[in-house]
C-alpha positions in Angstrom: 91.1 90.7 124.7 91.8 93.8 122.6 92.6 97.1 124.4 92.9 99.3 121.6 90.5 102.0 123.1 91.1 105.6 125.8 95.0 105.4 124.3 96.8 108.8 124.8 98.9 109.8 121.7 101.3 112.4 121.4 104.6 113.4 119.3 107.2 114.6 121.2 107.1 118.4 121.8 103.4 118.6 120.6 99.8 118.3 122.8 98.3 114.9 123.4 95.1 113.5 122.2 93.1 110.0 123.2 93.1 107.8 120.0 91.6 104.5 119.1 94.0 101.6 117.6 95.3 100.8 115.0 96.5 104.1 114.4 99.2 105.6 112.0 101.0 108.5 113.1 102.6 108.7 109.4 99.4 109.5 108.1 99.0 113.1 110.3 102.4 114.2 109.3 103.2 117.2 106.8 104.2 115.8 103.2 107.3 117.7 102.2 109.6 117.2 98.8 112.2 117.7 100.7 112.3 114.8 103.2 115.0 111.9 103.2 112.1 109.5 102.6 111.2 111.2 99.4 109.0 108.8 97.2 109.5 105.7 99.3 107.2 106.7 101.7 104.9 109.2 99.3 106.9 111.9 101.0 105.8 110.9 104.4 108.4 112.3 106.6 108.6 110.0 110.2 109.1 111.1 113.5 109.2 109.7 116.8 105.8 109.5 118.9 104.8 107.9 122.5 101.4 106.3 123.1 100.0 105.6 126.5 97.1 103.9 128.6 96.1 103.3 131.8 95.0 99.5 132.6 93.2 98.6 136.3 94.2 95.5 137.6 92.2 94.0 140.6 93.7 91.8 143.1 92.0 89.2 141.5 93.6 90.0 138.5 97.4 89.6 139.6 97.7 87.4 141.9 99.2 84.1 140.8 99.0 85.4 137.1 100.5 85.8 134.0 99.9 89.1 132.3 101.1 89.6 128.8 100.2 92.8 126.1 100.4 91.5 122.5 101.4 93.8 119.8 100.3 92.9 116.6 102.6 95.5 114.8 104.5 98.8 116.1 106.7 100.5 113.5 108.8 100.7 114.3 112.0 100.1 116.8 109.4 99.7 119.7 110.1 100.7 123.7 107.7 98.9 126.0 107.2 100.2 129.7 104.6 99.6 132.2 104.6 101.9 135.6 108.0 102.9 134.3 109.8 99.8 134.1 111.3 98.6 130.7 109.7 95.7 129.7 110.9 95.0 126.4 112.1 96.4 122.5 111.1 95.2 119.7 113.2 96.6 116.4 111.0 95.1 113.1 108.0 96.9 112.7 106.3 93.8 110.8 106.4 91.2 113.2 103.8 90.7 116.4 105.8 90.9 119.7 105.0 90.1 123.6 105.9 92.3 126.5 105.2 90.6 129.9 104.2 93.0 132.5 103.7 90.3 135.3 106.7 91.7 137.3 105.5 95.3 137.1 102.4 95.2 137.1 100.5 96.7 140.9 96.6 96.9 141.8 94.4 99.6 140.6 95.7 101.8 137.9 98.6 100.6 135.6 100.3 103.3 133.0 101.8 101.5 130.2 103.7 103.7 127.3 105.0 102.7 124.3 107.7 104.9 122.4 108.3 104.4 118.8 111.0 105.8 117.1 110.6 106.4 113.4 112.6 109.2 112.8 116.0 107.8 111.0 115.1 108.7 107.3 115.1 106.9 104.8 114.4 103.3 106.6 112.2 101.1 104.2 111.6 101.6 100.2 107.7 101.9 100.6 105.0 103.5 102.9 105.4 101.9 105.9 103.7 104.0 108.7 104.5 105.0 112.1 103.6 103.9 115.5 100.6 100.9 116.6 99.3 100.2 113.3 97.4 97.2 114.4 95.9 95.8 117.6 96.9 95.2 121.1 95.6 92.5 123.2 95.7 91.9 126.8 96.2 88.6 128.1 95.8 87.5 132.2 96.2 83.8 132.4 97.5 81.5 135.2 100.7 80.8 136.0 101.1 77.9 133.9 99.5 79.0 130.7 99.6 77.5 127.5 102.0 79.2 125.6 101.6 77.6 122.0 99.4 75.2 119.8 100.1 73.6 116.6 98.6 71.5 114.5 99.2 69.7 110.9 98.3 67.5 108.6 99.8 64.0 108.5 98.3 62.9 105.2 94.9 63.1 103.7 94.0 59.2 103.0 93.3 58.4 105.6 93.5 62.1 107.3 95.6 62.3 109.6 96.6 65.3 111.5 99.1 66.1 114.1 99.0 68.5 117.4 101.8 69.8 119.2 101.0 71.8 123.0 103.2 74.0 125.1 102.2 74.3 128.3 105.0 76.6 130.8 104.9 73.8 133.2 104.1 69.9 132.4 100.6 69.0 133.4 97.7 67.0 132.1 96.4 68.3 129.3 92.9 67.4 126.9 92.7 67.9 122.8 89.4 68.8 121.3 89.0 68.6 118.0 85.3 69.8 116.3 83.7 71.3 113.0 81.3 69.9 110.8 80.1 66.9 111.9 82.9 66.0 113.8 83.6 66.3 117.8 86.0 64.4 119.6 88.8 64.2 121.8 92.5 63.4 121.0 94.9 62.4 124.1 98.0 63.8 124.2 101.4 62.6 125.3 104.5 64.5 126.9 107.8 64.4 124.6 111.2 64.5 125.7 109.8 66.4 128.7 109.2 69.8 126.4 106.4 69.6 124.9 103.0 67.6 124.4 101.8 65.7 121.4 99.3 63.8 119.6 97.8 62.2 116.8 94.7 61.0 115.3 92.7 59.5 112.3 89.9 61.7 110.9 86.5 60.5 109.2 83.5 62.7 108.0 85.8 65.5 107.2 86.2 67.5 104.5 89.7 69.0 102.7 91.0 72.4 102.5 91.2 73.7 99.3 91.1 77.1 97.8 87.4 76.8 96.1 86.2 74.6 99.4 88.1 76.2 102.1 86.9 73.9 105.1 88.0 74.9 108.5 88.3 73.4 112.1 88.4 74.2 115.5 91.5 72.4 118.3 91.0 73.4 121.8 93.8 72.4 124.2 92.8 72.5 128.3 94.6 72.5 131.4 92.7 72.5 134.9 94.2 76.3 134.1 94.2 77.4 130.8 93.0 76.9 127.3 93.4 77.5 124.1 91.5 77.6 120.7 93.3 77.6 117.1 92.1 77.1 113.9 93.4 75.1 111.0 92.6 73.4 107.9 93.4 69.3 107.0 95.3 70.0 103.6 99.0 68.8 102.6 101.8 70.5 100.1 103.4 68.8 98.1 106.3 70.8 95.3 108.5 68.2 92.9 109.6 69.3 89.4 108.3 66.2 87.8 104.5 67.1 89.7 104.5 70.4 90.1 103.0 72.2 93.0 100.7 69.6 94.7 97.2 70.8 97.2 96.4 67.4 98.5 98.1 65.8 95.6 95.9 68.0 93.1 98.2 70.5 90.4 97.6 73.9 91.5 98.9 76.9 89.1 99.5 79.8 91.1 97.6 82.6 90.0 99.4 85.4 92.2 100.1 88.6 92.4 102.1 90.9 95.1 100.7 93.1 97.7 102.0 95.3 100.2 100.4 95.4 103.6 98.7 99.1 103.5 95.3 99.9 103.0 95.6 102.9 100.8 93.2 105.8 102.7 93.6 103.9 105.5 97.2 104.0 105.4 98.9 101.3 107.8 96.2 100.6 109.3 95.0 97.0 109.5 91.5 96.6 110.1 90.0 92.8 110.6 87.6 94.1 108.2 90.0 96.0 105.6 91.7 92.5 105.3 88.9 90.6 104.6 87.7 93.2 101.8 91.3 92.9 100.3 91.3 89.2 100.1 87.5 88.8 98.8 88.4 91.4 96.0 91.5 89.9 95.0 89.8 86.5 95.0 87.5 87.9 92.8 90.0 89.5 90.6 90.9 85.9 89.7 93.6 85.9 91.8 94.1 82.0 94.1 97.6 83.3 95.1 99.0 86.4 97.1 102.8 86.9 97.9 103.4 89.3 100.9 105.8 91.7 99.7 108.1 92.0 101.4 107.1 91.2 105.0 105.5 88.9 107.2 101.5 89.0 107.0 99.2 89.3 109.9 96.8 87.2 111.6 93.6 88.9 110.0 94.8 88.6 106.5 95.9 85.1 107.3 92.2 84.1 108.7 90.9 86.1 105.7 92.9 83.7 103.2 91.7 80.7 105.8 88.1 81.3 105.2 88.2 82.6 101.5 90.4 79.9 100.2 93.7 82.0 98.7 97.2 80.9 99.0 99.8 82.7 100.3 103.2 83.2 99.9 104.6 84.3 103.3 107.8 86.7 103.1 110.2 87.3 106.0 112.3 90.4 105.2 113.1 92.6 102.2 116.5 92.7 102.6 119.5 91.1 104.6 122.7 93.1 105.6 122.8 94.6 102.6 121.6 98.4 102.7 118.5 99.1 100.5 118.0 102.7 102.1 120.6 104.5 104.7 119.0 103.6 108.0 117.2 100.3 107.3 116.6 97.0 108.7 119.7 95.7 107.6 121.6 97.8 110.2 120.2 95.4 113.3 119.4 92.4 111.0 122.0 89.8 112.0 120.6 90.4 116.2 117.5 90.0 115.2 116.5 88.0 112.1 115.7 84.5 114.0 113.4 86.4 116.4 111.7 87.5 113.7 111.4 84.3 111.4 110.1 82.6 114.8 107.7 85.2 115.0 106.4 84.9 111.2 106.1 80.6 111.6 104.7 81.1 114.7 101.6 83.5 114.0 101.5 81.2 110.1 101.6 77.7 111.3 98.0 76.7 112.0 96.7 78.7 108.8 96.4 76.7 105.9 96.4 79.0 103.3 100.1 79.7 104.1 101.8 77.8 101.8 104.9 78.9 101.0 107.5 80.9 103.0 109.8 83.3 102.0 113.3 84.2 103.7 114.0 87.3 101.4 113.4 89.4 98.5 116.1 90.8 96.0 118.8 89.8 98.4 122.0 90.5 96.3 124.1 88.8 99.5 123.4 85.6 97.9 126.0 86.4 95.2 128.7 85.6 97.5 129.9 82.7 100.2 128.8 85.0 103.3 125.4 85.6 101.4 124.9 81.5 100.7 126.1 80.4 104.0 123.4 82.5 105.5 120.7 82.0 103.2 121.6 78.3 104.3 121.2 78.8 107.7 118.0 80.7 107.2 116.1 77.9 105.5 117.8 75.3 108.1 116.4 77.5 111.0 112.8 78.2 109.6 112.6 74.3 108.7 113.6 73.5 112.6 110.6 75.6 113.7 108.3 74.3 110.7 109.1 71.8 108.1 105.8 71.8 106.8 106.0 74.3 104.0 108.9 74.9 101.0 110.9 77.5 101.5 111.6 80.2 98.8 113.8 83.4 98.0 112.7 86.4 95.5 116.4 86.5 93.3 116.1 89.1 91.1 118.8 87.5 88.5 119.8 91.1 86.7 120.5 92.7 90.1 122.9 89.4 91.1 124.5 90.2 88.8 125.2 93.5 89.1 126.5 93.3 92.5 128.7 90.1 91.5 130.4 93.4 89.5 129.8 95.9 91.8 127.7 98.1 89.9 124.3 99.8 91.5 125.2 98.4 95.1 125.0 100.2 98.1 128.2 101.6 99.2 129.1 103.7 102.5 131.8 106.3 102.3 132.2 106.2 106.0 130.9 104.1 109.1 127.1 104.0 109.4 126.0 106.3 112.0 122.4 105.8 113.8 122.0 109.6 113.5 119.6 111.7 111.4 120.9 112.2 107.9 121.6 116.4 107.3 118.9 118.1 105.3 119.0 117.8 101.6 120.5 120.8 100.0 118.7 122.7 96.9 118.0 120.2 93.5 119.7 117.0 95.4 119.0 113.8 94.2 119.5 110.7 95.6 121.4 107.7 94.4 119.7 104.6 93.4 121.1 101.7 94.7 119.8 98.1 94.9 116.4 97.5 94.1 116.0 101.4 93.7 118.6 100.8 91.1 117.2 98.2 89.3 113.4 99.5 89.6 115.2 102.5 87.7 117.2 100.6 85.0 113.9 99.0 84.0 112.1 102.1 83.0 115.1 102.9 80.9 115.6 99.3 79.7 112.7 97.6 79.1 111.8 94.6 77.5 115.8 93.9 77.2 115.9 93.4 80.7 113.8 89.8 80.1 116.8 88.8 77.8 119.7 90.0 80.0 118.5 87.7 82.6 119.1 84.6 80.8 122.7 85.3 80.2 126.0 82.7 81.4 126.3 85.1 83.9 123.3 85.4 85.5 123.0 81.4 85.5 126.2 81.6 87.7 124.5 84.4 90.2 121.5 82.0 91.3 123.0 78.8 91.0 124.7 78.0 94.5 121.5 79.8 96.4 119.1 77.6 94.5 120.8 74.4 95.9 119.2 75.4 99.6 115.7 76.6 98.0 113.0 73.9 97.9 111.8 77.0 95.3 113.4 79.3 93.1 111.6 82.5 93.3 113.2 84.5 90.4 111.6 87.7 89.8 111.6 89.1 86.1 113.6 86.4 84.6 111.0 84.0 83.1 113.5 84.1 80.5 114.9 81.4 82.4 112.3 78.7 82.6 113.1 76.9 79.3 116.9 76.8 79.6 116.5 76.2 83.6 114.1 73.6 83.5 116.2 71.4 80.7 119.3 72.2 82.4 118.5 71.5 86.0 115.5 69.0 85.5 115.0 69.0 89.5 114.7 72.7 90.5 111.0 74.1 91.0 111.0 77.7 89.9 108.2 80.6 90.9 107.9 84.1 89.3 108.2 85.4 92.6 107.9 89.0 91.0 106.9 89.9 87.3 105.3 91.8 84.9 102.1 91.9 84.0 102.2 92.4 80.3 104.7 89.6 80.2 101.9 87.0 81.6 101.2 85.7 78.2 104.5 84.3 77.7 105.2 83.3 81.2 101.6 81.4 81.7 102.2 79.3 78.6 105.4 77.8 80.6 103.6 77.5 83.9 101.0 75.1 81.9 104.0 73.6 80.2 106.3 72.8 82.9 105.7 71.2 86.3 108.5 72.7 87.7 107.4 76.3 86.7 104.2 76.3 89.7 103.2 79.7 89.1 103.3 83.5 88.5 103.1 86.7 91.2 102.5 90.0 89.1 103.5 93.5 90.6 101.0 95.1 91.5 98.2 92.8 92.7 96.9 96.0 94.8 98.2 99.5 94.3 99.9 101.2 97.3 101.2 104.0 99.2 104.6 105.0 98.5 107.6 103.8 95.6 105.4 107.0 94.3 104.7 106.5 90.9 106.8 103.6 90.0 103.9 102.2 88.2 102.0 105.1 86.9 100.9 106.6 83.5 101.6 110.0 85.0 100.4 113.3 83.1 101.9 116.4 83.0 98.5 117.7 83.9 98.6 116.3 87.2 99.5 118.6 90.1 100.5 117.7 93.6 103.1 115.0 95.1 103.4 111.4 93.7 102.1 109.6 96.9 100.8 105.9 95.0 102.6 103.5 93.1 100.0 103.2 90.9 100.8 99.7 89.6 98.2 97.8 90.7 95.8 96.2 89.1 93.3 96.7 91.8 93.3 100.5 92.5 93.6 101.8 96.3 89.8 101.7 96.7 89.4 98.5 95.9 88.1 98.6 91.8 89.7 96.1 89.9 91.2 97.7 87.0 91.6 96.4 82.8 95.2 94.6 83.7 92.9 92.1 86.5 90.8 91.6 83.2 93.6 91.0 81.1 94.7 88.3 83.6 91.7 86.8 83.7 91.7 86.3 80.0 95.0 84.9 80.2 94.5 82.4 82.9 91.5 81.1 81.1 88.7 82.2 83.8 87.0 84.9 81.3 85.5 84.2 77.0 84.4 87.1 77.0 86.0 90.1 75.9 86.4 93.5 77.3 87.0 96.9 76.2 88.9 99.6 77.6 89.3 103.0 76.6 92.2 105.2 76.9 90.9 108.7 79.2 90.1 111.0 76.3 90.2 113.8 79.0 93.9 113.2 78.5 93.2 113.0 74.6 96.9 114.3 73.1 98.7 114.2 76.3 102.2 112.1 76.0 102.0 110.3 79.3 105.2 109.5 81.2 104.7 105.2 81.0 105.5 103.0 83.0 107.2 99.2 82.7 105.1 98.0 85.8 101.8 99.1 83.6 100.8 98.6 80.2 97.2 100.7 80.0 95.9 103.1 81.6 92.2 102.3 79.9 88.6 102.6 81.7 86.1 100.4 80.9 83.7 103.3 80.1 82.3 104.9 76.8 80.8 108.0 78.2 83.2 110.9 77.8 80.5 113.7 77.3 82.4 116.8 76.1 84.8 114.8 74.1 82.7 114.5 70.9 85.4 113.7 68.1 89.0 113.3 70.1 90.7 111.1 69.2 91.5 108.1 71.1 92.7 104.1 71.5 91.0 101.4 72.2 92.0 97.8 73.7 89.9 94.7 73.4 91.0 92.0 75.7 90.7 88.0 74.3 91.8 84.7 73.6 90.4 84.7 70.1 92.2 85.0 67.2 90.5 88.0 65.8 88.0 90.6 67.1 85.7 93.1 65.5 84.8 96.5 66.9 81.2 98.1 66.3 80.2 101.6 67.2 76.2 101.9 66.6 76.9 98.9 64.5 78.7 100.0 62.0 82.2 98.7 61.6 85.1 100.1 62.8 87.3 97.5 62.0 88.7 94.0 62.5 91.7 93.2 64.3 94.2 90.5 64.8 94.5 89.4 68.4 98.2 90.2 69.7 99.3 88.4 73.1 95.3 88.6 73.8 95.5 92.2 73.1 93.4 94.3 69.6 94.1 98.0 69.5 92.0 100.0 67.5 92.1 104.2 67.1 89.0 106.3 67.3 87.5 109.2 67.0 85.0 109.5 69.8 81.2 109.3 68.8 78.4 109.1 71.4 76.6 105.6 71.0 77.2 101.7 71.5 80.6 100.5 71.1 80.9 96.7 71.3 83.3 94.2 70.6 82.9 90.4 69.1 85.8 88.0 69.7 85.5 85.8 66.8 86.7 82.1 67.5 86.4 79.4 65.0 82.5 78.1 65.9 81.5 80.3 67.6 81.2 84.6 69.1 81.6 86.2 72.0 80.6 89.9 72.4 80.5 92.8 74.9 79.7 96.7 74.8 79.6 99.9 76.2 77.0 103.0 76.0 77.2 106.5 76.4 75.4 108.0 78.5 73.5 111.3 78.7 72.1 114.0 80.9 72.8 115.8 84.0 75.7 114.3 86.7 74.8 113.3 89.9 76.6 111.9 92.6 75.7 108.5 94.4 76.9 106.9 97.6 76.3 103.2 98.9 77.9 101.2 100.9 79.9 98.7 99.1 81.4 96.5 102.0 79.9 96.4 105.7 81.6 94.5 108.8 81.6 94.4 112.2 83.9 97.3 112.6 84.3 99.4 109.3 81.6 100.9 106.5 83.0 101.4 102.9 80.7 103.8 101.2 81.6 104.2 97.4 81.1 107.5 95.9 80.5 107.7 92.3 79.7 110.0 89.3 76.8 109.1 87.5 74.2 110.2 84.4 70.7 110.2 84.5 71.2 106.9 82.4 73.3 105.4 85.8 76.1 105.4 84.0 79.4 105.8 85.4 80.8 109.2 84.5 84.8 108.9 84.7 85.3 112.4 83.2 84.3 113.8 86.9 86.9 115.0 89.1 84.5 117.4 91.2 85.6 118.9 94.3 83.2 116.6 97.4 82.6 117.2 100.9 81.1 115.0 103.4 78.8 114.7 106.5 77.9 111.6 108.6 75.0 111.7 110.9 75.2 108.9 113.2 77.3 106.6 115.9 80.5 106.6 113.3 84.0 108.2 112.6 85.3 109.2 109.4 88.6 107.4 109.0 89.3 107.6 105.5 88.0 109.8 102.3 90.4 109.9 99.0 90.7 108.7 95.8 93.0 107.0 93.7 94.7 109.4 91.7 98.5 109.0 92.5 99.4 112.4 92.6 97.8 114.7 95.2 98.3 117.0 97.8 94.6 116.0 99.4 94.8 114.3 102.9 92.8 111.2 103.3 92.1 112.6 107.2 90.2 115.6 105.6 86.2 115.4 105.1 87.2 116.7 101.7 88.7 115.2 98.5 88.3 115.3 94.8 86.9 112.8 92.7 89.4 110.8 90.6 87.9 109.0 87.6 84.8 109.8 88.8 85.3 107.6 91.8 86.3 108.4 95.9 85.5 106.5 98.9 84.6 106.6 102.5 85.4 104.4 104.9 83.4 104.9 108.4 84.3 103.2 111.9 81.7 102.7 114.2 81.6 103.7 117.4 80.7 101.2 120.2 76.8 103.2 120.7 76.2 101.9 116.6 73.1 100.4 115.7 72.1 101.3 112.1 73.9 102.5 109.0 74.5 106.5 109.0 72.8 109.0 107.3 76.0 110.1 104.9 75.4 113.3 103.0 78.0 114.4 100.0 77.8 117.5 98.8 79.9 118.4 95.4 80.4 121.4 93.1 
């Protein structure tokens, strides 16, 4: 059971305060310029914090039991204690640990604390939190428990699935398998004397796939225990010559990259946030989501289960390589199999996992120590599950540069695990690494897509790629035609790339088998990498705190690159317009190689009669025309699925007809008129959380983008106010506050209810 209520919180040196979980301390600190995390973590600064609760255990409860806390993610660097006893540590802060309490435990009242220790700046390149971010469960079973369940599929004609139990203790043991017209019992057989097993033919079942995502239920018993998991009856399949294979059907992976945030939410994972994340992706077009750069959790992973989308599981984002001072990489070799173990075992049984990741942009493959580990990786993580191919993100440009020693990381003196000395007046820090090469892109450009086909980058990847069942090469699509004629049994993946670059690299995943698919950055903006991905203004004011490359914005709106995608991949005729802000009409914007627009989908800029502004018109035809009150504008030639046009702006109906060869498609926009007003619904309700947009709207209900008002907000009923913001990347607003600005005309709300809830709240916004 959860226990993620009546927790005492408190950073050292400051008053305690009773919180509910998930809860990120990160979130309450100060922002300052100034801190060591800098734009990593949105100017975050971390800190060190202790969280407590009291647990009553009966007589009942203890005797002859097994009592274990679950921690579905603490960052990070984790002490466990219960009635002051050190149970356990847990360094990563995104993998699930246990602590068993069983020898410390007493009857009546139990005092468990947790300290987390996130002080050592800088330790990760993005916003990563501080302290329990997700759940805790309590678990009091017998003795003998069952520690484990897994089960997979066989084949799928006939089906045939396979279910592996691990009790503590050998004893007799029942398999139940049911769903949808099925119910029946599987017997299962001790092996070697460590585990049990089973197997059995299926009939009247039906296939996981990611547009029928069919689910079903296992229950293993003991006279003592039980235990229910979930999978689907689906097999993988990845050969150059057949590409990537869902029960021996071609899927193209339509992916793109998250991180594991939830924007106004900040680390906080909600059951109900993930579910929101995954249906709005999966209605952004996306069927595939990579989990940059760390393992995902169990709610995402159900979410994918149930809504059918594929995921790319990813272990670490680094090796023993520094990517920032006090990183992972510092206590990596003690502790990566502990965490690979703990990344299989919470993905086994989900179906939508398939593929799994051992690294991103890890430069130690350059070398023999690199390779030999990177082999022993994939050799370990097949041991535990030889189910799924096994990939690593190589950046090819950045494998290079390290083979020369240029933009690595490089220590002057022994690391210390000490506090790095505050910065001194107009210090700027170093890029190294994938700082470095995220850097040499904005400079560079399109030239990086040719650099990475060079002799020398062929020689960077080439002894890594012989223990990949996947290349995952990010930003070097360059490679596929070369790669794929030249080593006619290696399966590649754009494990990373850029949007605007989709054109070119879908044509070669249609082409080519061994090309299975494409993973833009950003699928979802996020917190921290501030502004990597931006069109920043100079008018902006406040600190960068988002990426602002996503194509889905932090509230959830999917933006004109998700359109442009969806045009690309085929799943949209019709075309769509998007219009560059005209409130920033003149402004020279500071671009951004991660993002190629910064249009809205809006033509109702009141008080911008005549600026001038650009146009974008989305399709696969071959030539579009643009209308404004029907009169012509002009007719363009479609460019990589892209028609610019430049206009003054005029009140009226602006609409755009793609023109294919027998036929039109068309779409428009209106201006609007009349007074603003501001409207709030809920947009997403589940069992825990309300999502209440906020908008800016005419008296013709259209959306006014223009508004940037200043809102406050009241709730009247059984809730808490978790989250208010917006997406605009710079800011000096908190998203604790009950007051925000409107960005694009847009904030939201997200509400938790309290355990008294019965009916939707009474939200009042007031504005001026």
């Amino acid at each position: 059971m959860k226990i993620n209520d009546n927790w005492i919180f408190y950073k050292e040196g400051q008053k305690a305060e009773i919180i509910t979980l998930p809860h990120d301390a990160m979130l309450y600190e100060t922002r300052d310029a100034r801190c060591h995390n800098a734009e990593n973590t949105g100017y975050f600064p971390g800190g060190k914090y202790v969280y407590e609760k009291v647990i009553r255990f009966s007589e009942e409860d203890i005797t002859g039991k097994n009592i274990q806390l679950y921690f579905e993610g603490v960052y990070q660097k984790a002490k466990v204690y219960c009635n002051e006893v050190f149970i356990v540590s847990h360094e990563y802060g995104f993998t699930p640990f246990y602590a068993d309490i069983t020898d410390a435990v007493k009857e009546e009242d139990n005092h468990i604390k947790v300290i987390v220790d996130n002080s050592l700046e800088p330790n990760c390149r993005w916003y990563t939190g501080s302290g329990i971010y997700r759940s805790v469960h309590l678990f009091i079973r017998n003795k003998n428990y069952i520690d484990d369940v897994k089960v997979h599929t066989v084949s799928i004609d006939p089906p045939v699935i396979h279910i592996d139990a691990y009790p503590v203790e050998n004893c007799d043991l029942t398999c139940r398998i049911y769903g949808e017209d099925i119910d029946f019992t599987i017997p299962l057989k001790l092996i070697y004397g460590t585990h049990y097993a089973g197997e059995a033919e299926l009939s009247n079942v039906k296939l996981w796939y990611p547009d029928s995502p069919n689910l079903y239920n296992c229950t293993v018993k003991s006279t003592t225990d039980s235990m229910d998991v979930r999978f689907g009856i689906r097999t993988i399949k990845c050969s150059a010559e057949s590409g990537f294979l869902i029960n021996n059907q071609r899927v193209l992976l339509r992916g793109g990259c998250i991180h594991s945030d939830h924007g106004i939410l900040g680390a906080c994972s909600y059951r109900d946030a993930e579910f929101r994340k995954v249906k709005i992706l999966k209605e952004a077009g996306y069927n595939a989501i990579r989990c940059a750069h760390n393992p995902a959790c169990n709610d995402f992973l159900d979410a994918c289960d149930e809504l059918g989308m594929l995921v790319m599981d990813e272990a670490f984002d680094g090796w023993y390589i520094p990517k920032t001072y006090h990183d992972y990489s510092r206590v990596f070799h003690d502790n990566w199999r502990d965490d690979i173990k703990a990344m299989v075992r919470t993905g086994y049984n989900h179906p939508s996992v398939v593929i799994q990741s051992i690294g991103n942009e890890v430069t130690e493959t350059v070398d023999d120590k690199g390779i030999l580990l990177a082999k022993e990786m994939v050799e370990y993580l097949k041991q535990l599950d030889g189910t799924r191919p096994v990939t690593a993100a190589i950046n090819v440009l950045l494998n290079v540069y390290t083979r020369i020693g240029f933009g690595v990381y490089k220590e002057t003196k022994e690391y210390t695990s000490e506090k790095l000395p505050p910065k001194k007046e107009g210090y700027v820090e170093k890029k190294t690494g994938s700082a470095f090469f995220n850097a040499t892109v904005q400079k560079l450009g399109p030239l990086m897509f040719f650099m990475s086909k060079s002799r020398r980058g062929d020689k960077a990847i080439k002894k890594v790629a012989e223990y990949l069942d996947i290349l995952g090469l990010n930003y070097a699509a360059s490679r596929y035609d070369e790669d794929t004629a030249k080593y006619p049994n290696r399966v590649m993946v754009g494990a990373e790339t850029i949007i605007r670059e989709l054109p070119y690299n879908w044509e070669r995943v249609k082409k080519y088998p061994s090309v299975i698919g494409d993973f833009a950055w950003a699928a979802w903006d996020y917190l921290g990498e501030a502004g990597i991905g931006d069109y920043m203004y100079h008018s902006y004011s406040g600190l960068p705190l988002l990426a602002g490359s996503g194509t889905i914005d932090i509230l959830g709106n999917i933006g004109a690159e998700a359109v442009f995608q969806q045009i690309v991949w085929g799943l949209r005729k019709k075309p769509y317009i998007c219009v560059s802000p005209l409130n920033h009409s003149g402004e020279i914007p500071k671009k951004s190689a991660w993002r190629f627009t910064n249009g809205i989908n809006s033509w109702n800029w009141p008080g911008y009669i005549g600026k001038k502004t650009q146009v974008e018109v989305y399709s696969d035809a071959d030539r579009v025309r643009l209308y404004l009150d029907e009169r012509l504008v002009d007719e363009k030639k479609v460019k990589e699925y892209i028609a610019l046009f430049n206009i003054r702006y005029v009140p009226g109906v602006l609409r755009a007809v793609a023109v294919y060869d027998d036929h039109e498609e068309e779409t428009s926009l209106a201006s609007g008129s009349g007074k603003m007003s501001l409207q709030s619904q809920v947009i997403y309700e589940g069992e825990e959380l309300i999502f209440i947009e906020i908008i800016a709207k005419d008296e013709k209900n259209l959306h006014l983008p223009v508004a940037e008002n200043h809102i406050r907000i009241q709730c009247e009923g059984d809730v808490d106010l978790v989250g208010l913001g917006s997406a605009r990347t710079k800011t000096d607003e908190s998203y604790l506050s009950k007051e925000t600005h409107l960005y694009q005309g847009r904030a939201l709300a997200i509400l938790r209810k309290k355990d008294t809830y019965k009916k939707l709240p009474v939200v009042n916004v007031e504005w001026e």
